[in-house]
C-alpha positions in Angstrom: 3.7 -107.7 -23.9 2.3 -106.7 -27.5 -0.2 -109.7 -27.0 -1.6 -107.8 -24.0 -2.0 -104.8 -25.8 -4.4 -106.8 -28.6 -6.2 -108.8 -26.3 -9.7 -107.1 -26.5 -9.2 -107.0 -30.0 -7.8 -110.5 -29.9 -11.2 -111.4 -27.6 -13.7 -109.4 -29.8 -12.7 -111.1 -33.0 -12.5 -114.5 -31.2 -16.4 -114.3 -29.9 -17.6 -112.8 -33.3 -16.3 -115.8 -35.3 -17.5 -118.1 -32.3 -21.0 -117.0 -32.3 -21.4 -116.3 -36.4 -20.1 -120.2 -36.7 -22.9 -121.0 -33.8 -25.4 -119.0 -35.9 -24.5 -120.7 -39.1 -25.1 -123.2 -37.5 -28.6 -122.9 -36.1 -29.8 -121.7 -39.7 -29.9 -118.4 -38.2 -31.3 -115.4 -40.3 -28.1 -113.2 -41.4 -29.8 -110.2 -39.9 -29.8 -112.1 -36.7 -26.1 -113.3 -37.0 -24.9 -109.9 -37.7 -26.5 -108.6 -34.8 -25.6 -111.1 -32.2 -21.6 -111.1 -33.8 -21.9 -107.4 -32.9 -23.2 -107.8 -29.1 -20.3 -110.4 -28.9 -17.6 -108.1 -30.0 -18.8 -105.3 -27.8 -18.8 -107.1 -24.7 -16.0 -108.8 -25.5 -14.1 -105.8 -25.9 -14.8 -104.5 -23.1 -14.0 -107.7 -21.0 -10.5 -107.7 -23.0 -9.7 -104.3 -22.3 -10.5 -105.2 -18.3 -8.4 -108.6 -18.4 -5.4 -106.0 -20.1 -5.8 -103.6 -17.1 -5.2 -105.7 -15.1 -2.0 -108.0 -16.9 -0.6 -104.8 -17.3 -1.3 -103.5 -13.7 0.2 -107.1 -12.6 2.7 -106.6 -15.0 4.0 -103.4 -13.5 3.9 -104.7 -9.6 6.3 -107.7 -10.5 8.6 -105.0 -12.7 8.8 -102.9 -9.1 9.2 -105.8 -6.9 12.2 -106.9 -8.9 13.3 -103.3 -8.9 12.7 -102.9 -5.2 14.4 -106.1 -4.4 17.4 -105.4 -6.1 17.6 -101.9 -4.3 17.1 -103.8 -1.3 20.2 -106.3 -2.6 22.4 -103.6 -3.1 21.5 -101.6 -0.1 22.6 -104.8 2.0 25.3 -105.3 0.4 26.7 -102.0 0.7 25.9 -102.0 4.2 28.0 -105.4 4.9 30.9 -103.4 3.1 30.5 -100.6 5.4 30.3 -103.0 8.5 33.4 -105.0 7.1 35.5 -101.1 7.0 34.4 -100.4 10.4 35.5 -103.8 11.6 38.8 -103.6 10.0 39.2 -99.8 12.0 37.6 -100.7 15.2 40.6 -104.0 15.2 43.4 -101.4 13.4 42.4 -98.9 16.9 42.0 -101.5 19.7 45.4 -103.0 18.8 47.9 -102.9 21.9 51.3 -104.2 21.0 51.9 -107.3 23.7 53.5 -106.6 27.1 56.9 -108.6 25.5 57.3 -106.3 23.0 57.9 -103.0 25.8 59.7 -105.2 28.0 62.3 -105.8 25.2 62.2 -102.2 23.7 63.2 -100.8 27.3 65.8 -103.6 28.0 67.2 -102.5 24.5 67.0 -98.6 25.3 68.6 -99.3 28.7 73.0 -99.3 28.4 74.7 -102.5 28.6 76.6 -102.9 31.8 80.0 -104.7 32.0 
């Protein structure tokens, strides 16, 4: 991320060494060179400062989609925890004892005849 942040300078610097080499080159006058290493760093500049916008604007909508996603993780799996307790309740309050069970509970309430 501090790369980012120096990348018009980074660009600037980059396209004023580029074209003073190029004027060197050509046997350019020094006026000449001076100017056109200016232009370059200007534009440059500004297209680095453009190309940051927007790494940094990309930047931030991955950093939200990661954040949003693991809302959205934790959201679900709070929500299977919930649906897991009401499960559990709904099976703990439909539960009849079987039909055996009274049959035997009577027949053991009821006195033993001789």
């Amino acid at each position: 991320m501090q790369y980012i942040k120096k990348l018009p300078l980074l660009f600037a610097l980059f396209a004023a060494i580029l074209s003073g080499i190029t004027g060197l080159a050509r046997s350019m006058a020094h006026d000449r060179i001076l100017l056109q290493m200016i232009i370059s760093m200007v534009i440059f500049y500004a297209i680095g400062i453009y190309v940051r916008y927007n790494f940094t604007k990309i930047h931030d909508q991955v950093k939200e989609k990661k954040e949003e996603e693991a809302n959205m993780e934790k959201a679900e799996h709070e929500e299977e925890k919930e649906v897991s307790r009401d499960k559990k309740e709904s099976i703990i309050e439909d539960f009849e004892p079987l039909k055996i069970s009274k049959f035997i509970k009577e027949k053991l309430e009821q006195p033993v005849e001789e």
